[in-house]
PQR file of N, CA, C, O and H, with PARSE charges and radii, in Angstrom:
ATOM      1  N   UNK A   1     -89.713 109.090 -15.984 -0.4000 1.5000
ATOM      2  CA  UNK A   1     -89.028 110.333 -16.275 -0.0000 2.0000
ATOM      3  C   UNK A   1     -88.988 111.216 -15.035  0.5500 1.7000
ATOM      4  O   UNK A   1     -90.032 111.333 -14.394 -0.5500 1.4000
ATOM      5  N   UNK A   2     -88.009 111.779 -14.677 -0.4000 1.5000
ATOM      6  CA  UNK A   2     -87.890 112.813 -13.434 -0.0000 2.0000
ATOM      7  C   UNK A   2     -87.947 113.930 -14.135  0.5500 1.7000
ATOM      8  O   UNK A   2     -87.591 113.950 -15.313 -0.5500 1.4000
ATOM      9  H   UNK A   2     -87.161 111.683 -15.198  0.4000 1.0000
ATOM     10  N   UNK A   3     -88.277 114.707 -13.672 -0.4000 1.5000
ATOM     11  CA  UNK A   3     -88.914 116.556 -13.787 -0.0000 2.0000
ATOM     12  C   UNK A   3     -87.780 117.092 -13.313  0.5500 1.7000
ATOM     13  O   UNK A   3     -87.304 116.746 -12.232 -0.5500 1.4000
ATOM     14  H   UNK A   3     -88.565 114.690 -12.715  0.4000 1.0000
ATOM     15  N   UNK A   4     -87.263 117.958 -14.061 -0.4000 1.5000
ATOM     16  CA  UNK A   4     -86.218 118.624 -13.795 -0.0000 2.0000
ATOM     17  C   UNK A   4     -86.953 120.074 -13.413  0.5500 1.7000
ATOM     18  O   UNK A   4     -87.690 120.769 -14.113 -0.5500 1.4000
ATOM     19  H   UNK A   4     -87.649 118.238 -14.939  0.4000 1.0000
ATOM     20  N   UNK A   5     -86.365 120.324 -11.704 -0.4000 1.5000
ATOM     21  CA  UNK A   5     -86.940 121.977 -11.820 -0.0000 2.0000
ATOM     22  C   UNK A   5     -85.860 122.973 -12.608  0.5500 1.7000
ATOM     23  O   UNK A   5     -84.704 122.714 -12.945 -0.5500 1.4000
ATOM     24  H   UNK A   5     -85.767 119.759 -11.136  0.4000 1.0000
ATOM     25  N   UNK A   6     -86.541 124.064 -12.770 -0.4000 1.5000
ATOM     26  CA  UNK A   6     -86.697 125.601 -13.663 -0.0000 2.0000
ATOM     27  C   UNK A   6     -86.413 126.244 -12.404  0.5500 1.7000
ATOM     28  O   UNK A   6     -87.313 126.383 -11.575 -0.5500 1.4000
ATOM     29  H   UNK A   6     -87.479 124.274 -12.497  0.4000 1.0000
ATOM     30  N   UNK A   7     -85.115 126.689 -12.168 -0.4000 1.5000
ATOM     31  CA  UNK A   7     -85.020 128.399 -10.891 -0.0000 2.0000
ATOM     32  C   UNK A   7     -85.951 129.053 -11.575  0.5500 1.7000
ATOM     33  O   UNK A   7     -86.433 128.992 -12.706 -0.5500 1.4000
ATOM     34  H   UNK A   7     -84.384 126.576 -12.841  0.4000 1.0000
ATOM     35  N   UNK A   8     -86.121 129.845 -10.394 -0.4000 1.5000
ATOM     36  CA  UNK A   8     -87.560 131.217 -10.920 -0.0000 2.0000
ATOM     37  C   UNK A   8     -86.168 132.121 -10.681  0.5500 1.7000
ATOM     38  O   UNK A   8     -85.151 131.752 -10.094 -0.5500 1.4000
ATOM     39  H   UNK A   8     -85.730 129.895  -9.475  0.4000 1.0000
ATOM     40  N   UNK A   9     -86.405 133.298 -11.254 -0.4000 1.5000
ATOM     41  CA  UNK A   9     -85.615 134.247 -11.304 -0.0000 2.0000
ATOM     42  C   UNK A   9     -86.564 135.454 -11.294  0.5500 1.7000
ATOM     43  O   UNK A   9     -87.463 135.800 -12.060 -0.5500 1.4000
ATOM     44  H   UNK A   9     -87.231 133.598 -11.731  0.4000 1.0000
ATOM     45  N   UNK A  10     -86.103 135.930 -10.266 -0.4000 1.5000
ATOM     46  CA  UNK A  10     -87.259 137.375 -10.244 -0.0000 2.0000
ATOM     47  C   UNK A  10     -85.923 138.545 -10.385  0.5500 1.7000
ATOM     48  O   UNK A  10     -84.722 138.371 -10.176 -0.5500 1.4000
ATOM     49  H   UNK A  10     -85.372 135.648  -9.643  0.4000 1.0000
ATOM     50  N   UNK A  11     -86.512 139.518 -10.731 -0.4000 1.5000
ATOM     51  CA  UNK A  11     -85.501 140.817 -10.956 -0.0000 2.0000
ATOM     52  C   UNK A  11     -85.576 141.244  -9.803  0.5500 1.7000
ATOM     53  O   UNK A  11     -86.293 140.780  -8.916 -0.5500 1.4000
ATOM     54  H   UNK A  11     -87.487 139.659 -10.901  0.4000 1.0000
ATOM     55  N   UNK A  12     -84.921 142.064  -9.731 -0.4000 1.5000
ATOM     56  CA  UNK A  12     -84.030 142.732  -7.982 -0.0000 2.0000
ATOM     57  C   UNK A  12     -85.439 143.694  -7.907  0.5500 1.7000
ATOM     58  O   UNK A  12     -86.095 143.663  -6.866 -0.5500 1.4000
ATOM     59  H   UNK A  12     -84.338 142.440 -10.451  0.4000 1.0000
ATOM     60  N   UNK A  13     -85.994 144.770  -9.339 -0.4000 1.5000
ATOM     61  CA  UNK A  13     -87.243 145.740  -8.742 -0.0000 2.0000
ATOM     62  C   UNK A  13     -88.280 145.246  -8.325  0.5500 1.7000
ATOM     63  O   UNK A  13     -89.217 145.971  -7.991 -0.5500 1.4000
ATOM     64  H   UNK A  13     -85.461 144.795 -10.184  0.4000 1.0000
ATOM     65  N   UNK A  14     -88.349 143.783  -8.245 -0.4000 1.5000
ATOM     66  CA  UNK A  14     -89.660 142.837  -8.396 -0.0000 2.0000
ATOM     67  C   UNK A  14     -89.822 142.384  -6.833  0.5500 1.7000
ATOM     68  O   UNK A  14     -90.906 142.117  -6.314 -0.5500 1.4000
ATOM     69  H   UNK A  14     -87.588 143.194  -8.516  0.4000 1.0000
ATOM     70  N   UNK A  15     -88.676 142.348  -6.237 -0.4000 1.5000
ATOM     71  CA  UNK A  15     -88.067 141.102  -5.198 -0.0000 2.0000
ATOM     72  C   UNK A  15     -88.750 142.689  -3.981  0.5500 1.7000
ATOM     73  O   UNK A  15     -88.766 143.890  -4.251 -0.5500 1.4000
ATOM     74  H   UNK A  15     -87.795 142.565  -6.658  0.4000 1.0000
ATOM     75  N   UNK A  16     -89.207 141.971  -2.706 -0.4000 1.5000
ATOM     76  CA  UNK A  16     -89.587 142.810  -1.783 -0.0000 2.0000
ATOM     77  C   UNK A  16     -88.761 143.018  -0.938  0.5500 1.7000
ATOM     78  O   UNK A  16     -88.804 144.084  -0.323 -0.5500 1.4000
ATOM     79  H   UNK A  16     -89.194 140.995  -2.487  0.4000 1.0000
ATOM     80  N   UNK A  17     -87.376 141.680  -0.553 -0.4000 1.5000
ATOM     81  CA  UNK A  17     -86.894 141.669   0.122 -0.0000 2.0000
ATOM     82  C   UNK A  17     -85.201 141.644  -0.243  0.5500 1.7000
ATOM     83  O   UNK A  17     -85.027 140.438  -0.416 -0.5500 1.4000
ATOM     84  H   UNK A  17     -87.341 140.814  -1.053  0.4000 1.0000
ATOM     85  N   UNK A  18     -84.279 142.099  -0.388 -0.4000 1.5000
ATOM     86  CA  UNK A  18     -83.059 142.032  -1.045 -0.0000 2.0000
ATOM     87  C   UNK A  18     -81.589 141.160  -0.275  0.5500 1.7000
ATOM     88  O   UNK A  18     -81.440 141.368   0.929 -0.5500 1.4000
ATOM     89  H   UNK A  18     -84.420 143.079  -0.248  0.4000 1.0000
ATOM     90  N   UNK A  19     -80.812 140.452  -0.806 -0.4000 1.5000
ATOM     91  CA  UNK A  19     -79.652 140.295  -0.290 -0.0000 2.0000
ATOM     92  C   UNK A  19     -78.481 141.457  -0.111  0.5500 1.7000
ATOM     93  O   UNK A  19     -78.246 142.328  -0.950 -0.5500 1.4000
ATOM     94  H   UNK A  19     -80.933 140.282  -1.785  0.4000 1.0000
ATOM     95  N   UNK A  20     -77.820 141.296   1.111 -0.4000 1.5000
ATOM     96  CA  UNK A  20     -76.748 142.616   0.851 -0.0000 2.0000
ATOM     97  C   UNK A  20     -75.938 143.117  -0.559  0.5500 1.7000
ATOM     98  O   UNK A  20     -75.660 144.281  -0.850 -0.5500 1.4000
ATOM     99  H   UNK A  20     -78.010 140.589   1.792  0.4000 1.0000
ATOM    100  N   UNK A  21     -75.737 142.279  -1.097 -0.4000 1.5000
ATOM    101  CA  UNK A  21     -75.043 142.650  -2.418 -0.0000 2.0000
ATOM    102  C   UNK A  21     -76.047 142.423  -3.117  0.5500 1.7000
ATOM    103  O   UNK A  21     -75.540 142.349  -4.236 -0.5500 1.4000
ATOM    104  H   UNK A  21     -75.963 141.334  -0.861  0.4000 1.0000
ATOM    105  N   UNK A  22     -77.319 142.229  -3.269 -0.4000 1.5000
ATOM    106  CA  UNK A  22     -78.560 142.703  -4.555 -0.0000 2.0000
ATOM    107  C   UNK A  22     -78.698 143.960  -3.687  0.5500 1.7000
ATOM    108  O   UNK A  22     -78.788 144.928  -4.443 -0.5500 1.4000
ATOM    109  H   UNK A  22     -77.731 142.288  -2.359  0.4000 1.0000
ATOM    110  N   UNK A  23     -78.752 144.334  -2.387 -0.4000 1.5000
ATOM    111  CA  UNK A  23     -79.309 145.760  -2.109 -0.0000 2.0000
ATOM    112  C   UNK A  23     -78.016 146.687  -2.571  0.5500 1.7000
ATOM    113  O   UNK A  23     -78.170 147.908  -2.586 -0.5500 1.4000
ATOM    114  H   UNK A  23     -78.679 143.548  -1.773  0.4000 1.0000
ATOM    115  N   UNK A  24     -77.116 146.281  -2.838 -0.4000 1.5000
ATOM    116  CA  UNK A  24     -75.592 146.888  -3.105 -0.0000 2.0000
ATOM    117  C   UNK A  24     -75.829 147.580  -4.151  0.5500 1.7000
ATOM    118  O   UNK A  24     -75.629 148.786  -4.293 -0.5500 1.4000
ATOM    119  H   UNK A  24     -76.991 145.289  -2.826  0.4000 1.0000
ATOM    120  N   UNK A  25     -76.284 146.794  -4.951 -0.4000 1.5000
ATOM    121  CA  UNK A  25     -76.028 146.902  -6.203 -0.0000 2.0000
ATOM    122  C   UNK A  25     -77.185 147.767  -7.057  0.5500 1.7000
ATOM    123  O   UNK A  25     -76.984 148.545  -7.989 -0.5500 1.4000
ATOM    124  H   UNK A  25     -76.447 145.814  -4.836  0.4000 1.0000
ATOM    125  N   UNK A  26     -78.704 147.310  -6.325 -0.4000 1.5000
ATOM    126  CA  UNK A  26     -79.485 148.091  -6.275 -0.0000 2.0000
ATOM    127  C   UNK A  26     -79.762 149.984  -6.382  0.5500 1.7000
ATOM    128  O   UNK A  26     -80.377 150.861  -6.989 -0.5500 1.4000
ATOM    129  H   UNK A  26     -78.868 146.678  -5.567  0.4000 1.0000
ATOM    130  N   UNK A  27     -78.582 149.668  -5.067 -0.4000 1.5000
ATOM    131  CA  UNK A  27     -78.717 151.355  -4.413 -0.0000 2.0000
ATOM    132  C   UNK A  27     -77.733 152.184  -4.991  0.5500 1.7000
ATOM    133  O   UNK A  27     -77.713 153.413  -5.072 -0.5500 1.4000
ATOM    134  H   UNK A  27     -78.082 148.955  -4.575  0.4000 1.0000
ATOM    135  N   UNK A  28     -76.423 150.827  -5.620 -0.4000 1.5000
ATOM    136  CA  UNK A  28     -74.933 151.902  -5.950 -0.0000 2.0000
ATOM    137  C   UNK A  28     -74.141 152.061  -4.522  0.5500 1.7000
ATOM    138  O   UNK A  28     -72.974 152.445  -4.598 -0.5500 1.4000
ATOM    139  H   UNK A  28     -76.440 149.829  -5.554  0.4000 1.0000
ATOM    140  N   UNK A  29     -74.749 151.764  -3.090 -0.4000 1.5000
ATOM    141  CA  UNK A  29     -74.215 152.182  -1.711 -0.0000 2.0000
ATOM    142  C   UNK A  29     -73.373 151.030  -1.718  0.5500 1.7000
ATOM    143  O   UNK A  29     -73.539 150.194  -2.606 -0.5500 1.4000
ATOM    144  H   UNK A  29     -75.697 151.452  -3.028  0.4000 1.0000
ATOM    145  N   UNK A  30     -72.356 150.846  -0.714 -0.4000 1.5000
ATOM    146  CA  UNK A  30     -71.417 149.757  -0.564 -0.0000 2.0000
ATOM    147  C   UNK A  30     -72.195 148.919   0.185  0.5500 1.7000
ATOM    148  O   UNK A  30     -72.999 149.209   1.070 -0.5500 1.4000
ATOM    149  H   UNK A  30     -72.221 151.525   0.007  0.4000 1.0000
ATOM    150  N   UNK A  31     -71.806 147.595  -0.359 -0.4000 1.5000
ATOM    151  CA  UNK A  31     -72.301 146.458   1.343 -0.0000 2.0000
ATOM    152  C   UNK A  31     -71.632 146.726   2.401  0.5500 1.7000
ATOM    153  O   UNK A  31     -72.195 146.425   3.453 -0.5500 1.4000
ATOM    154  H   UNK A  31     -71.152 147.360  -1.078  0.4000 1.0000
ATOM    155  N   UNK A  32     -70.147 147.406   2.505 -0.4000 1.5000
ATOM    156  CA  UNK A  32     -69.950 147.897   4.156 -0.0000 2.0000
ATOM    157  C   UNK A  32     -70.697 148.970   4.294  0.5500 1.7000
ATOM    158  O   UNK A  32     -71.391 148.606   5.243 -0.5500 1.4000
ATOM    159  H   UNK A  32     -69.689 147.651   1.650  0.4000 1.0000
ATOM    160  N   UNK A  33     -71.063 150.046   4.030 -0.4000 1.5000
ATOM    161  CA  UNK A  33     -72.491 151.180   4.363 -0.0000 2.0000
ATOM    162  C   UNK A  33     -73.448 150.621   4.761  0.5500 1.7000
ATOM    163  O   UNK A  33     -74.155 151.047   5.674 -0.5500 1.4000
ATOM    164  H   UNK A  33     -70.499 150.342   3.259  0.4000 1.0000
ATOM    165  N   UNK A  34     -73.578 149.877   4.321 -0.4000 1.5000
ATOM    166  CA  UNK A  34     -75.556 148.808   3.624 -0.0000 2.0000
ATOM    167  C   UNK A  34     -75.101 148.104   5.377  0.5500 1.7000
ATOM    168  O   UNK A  34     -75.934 147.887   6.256 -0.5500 1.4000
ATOM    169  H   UNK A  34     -73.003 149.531   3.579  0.4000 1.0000
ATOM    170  N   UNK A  35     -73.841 147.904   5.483 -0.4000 1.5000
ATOM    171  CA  UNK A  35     -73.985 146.969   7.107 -0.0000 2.0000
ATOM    172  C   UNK A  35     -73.792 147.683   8.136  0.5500 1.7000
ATOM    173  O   UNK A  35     -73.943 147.110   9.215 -0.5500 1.4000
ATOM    174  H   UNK A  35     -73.164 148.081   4.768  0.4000 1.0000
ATOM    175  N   UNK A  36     -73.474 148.870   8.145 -0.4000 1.5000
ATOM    176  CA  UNK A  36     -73.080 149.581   9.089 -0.0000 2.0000
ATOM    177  C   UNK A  36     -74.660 150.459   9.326  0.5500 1.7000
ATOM    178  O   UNK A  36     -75.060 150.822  10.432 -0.5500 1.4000
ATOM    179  H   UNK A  36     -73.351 149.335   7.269  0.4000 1.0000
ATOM    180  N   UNK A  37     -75.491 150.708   7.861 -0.4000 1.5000
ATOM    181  CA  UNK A  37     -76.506 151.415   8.508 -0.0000 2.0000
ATOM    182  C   UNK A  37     -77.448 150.273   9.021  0.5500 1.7000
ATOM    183  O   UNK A  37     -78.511 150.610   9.542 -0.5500 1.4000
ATOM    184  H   UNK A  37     -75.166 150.414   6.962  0.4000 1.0000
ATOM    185  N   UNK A  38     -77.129 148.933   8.909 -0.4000 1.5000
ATOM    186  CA  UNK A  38     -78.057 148.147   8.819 -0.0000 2.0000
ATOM    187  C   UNK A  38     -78.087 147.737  10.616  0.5500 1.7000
ATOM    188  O   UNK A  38     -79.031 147.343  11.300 -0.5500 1.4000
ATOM    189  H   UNK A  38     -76.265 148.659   8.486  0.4000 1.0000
ATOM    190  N   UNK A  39     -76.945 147.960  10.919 -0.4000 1.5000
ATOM    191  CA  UNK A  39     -76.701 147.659  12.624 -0.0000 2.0000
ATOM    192  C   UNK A  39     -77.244 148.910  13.603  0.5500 1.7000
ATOM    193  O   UNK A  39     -77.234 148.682  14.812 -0.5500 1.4000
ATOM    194  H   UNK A  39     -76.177 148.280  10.363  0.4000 1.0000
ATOM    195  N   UNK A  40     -77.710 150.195  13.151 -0.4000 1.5000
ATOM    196  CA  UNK A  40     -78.532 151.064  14.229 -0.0000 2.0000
ATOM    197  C   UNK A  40     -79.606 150.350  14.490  0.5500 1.7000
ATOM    198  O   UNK A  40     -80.013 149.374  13.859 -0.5500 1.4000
ATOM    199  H   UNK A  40     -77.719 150.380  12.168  0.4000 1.0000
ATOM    200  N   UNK A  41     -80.188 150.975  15.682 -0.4000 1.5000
ATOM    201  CA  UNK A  41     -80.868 150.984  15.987 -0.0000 2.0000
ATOM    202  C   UNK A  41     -82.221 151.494  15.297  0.5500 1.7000
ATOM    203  O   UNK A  41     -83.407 151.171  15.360 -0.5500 1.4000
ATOM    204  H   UNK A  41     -79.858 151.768  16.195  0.4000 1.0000
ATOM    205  N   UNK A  42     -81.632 152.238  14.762 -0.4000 1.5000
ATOM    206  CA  UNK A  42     -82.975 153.146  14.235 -0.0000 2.0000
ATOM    207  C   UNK A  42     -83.433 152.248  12.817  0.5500 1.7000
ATOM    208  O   UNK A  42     -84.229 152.742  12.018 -0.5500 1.4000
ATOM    209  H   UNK A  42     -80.669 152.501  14.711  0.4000 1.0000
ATOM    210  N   UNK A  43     -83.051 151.374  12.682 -0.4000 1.5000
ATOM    211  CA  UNK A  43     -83.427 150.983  10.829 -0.0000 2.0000
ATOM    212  C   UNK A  43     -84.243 150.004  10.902  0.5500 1.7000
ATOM    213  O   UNK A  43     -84.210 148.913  11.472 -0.5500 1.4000
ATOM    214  H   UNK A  43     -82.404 150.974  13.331  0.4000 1.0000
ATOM    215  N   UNK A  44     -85.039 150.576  10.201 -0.4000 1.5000
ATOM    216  CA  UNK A  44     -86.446 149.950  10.314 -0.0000 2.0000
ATOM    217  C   UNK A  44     -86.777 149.116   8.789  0.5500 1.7000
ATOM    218  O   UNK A  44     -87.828 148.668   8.332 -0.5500 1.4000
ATOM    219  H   UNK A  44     -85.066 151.462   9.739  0.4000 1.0000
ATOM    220  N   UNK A  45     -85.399 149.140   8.267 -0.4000 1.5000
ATOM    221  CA  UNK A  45     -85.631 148.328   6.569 -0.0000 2.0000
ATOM    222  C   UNK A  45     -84.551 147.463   6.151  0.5500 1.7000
ATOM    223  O   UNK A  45     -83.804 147.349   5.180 -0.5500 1.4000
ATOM    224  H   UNK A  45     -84.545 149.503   8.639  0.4000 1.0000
ATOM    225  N   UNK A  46     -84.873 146.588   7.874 -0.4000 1.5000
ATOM    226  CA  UNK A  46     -83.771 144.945   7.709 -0.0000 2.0000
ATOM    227  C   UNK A  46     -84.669 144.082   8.456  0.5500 1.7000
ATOM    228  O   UNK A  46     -85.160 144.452   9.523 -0.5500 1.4000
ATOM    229  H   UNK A  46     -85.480 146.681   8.663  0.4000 1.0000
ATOM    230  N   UNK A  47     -84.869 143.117   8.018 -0.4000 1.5000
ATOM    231  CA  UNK A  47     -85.737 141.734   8.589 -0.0000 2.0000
ATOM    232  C   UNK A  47     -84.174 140.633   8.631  0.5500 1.7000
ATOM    233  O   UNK A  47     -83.554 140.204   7.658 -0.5500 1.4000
ATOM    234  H   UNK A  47     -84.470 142.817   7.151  0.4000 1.0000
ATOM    235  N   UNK A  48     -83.915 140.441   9.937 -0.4000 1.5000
ATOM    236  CA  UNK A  48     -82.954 139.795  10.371 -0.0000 2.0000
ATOM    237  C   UNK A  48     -83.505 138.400  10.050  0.5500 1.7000
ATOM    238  O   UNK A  48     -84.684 138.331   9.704 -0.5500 1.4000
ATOM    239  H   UNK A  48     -84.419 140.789  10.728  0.4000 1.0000
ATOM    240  N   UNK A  49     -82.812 137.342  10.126 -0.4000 1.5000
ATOM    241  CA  UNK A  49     -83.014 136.199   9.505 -0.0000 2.0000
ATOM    242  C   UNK A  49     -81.942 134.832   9.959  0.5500 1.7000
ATOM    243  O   UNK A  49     -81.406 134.181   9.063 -0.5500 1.4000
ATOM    244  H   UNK A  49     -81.854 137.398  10.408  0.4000 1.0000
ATOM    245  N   UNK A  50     -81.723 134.517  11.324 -0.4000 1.5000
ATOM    246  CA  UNK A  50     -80.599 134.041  12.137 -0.0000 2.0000
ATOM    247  C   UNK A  50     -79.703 135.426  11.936  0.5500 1.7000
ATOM    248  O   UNK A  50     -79.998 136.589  12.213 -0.5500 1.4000
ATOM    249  H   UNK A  50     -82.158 135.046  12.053  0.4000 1.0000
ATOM    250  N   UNK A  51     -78.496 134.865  11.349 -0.4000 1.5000
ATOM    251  CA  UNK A  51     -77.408 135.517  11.318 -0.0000 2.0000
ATOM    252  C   UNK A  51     -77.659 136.616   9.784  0.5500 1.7000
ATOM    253  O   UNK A  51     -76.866 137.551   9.681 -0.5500 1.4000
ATOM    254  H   UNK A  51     -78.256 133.920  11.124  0.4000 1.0000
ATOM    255  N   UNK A  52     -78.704 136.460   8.713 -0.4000 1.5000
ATOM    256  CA  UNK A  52     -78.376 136.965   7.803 -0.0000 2.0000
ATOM    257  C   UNK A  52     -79.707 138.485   7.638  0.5500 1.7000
ATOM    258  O   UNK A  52     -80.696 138.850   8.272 -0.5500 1.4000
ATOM    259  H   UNK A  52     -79.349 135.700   8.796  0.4000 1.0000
ATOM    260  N   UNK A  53     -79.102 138.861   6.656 -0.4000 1.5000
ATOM    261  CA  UNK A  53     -80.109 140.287   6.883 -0.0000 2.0000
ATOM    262  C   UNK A  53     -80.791 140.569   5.721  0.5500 1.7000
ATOM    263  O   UNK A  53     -80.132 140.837   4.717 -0.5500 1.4000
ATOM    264  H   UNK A  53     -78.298 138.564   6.140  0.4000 1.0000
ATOM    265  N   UNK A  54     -81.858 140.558   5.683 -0.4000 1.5000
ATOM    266  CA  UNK A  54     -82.672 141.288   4.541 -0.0000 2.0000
ATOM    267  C   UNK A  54     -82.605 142.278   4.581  0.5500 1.7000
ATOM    268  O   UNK A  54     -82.129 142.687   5.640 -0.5500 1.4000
ATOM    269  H   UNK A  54     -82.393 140.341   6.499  0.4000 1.0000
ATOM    270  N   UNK A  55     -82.935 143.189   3.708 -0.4000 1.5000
ATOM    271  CA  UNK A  55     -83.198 144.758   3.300 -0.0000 2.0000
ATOM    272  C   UNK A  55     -84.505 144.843   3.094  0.5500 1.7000
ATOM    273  O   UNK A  55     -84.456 144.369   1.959 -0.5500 1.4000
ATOM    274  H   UNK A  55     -83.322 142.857   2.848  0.4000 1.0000
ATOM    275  N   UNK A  56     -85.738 145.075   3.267 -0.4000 1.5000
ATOM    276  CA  UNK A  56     -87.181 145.411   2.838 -0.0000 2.0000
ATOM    277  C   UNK A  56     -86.855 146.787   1.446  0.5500 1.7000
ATOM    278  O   UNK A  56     -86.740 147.999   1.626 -0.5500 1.4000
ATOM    279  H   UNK A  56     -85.778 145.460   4.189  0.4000 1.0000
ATOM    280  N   UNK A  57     -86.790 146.084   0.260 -0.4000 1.5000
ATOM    281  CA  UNK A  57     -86.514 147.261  -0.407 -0.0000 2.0000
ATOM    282  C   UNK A  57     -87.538 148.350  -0.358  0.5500 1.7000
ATOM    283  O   UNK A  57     -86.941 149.282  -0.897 -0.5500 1.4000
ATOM    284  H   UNK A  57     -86.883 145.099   0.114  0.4000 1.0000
ATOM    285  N   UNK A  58     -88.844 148.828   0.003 -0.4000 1.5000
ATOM    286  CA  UNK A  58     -89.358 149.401  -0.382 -0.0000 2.0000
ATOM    287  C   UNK A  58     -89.026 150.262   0.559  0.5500 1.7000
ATOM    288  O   UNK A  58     -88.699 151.392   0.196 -0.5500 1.4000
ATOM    289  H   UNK A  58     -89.329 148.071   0.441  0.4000 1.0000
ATOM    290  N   UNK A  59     -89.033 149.906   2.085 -0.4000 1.5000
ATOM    291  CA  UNK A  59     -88.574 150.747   3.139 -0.0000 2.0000
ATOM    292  C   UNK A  59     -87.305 151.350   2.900  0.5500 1.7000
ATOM    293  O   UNK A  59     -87.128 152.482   3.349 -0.5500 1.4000
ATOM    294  H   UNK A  59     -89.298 148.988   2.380  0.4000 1.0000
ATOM    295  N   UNK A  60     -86.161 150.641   2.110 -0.4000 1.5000
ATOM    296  CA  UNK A  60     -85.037 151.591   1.786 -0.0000 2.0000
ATOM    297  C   UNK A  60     -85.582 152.068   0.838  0.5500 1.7000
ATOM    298  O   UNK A  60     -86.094 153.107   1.254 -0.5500 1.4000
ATOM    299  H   UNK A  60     -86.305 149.721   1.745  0.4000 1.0000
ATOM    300  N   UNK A  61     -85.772 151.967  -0.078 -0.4000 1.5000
ATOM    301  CA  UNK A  61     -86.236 153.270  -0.955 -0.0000 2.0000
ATOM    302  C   UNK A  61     -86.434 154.523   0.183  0.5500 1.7000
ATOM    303  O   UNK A  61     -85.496 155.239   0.535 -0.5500 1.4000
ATOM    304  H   UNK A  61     -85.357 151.122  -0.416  0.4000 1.0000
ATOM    305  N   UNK A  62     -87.664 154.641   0.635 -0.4000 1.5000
ATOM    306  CA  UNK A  62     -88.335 155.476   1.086 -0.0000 2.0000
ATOM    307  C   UNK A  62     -87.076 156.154   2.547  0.5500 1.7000
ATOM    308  O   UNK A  62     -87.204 157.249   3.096 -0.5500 1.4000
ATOM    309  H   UNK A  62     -88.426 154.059   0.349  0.4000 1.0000
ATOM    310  N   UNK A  63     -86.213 155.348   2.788 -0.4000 1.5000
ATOM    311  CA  UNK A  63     -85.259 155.642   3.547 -0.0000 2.0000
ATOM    312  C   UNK A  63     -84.475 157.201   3.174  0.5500 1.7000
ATOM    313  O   UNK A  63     -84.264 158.280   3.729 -0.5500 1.4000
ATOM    314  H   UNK A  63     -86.109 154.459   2.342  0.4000 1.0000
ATOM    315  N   UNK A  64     -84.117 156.262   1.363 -0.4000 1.5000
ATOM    316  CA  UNK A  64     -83.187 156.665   0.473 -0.0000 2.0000
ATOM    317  C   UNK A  64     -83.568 157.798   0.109  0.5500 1.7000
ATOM    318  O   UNK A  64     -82.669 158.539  -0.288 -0.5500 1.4000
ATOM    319  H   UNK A  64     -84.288 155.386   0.913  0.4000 1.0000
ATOM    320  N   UNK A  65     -84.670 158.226   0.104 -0.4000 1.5000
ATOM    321  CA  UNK A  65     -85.752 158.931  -0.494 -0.0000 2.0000
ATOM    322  C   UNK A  65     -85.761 160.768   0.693  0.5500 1.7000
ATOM    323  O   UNK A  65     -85.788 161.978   0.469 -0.5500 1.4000
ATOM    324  H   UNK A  65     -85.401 157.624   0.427  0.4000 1.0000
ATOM    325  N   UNK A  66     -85.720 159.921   1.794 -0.4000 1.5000
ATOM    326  CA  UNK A  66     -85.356 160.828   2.997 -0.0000 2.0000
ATOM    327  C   UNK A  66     -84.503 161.783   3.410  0.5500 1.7000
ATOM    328  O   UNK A  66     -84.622 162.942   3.809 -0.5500 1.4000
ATOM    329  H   UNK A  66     -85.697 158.938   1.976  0.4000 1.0000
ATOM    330  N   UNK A  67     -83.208 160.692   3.139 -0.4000 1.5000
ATOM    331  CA  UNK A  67     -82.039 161.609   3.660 -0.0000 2.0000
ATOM    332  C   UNK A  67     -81.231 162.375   2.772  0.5500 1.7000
ATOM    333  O   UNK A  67     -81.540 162.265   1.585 -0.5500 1.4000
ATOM    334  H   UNK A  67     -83.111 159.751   2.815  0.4000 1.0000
ATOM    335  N   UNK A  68     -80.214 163.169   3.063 -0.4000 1.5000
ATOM    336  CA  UNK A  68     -79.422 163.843   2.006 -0.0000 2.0000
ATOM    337  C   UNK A  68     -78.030 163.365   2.000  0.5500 1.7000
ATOM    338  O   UNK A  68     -77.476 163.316   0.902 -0.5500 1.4000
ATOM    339  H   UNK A  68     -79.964 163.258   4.027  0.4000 1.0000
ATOM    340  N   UNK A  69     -77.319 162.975   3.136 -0.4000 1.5000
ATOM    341  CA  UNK A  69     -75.913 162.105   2.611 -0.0000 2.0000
ATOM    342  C   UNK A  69     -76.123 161.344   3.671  0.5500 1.7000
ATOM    343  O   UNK A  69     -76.976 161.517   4.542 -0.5500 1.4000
ATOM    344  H   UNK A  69     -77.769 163.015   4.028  0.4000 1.0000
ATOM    345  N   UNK A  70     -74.972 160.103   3.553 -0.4000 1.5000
ATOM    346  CA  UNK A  70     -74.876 158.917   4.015 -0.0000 2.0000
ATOM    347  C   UNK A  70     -73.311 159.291   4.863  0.5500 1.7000
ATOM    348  O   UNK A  70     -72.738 158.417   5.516 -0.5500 1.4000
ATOM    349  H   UNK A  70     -74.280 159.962   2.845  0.4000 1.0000
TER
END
């Protein structure tokens, strides 16, 4: 008999690290915002990954948490 795997499915508040469209969707912000703030210099709540980008959600929170408009 072969074992069929089970995906794990974690919820987006659970997950530490987000895809652009789970952080999208997350925040309500657009994925073009989400990429444009994601390319300063100053952002300290993306773990690059080759070509692709994480979001550290907790650091955006606390980003989100900061400022007053986008």
């Amino acid at each position: 008999m072969s074992k069929k795997s089970v995906p794990v499915v974690v919820p987006i508040w659970e997950k530490s690290n987000l895809t652009i469209d789970e952080a999208a969707a997350y925040t309500n912000i657009g994925a073009n915002k989400l990429r444009e703030l994601s390319e300063r210099d100053s952002c300290d709540f993306v773990i690059w990954v080759g070509n692709k980008r994480l979001f550290r959600r907790k650091k955006l929170d606390d980003y989100l948490d900061k400022i007053k408009s986008l």
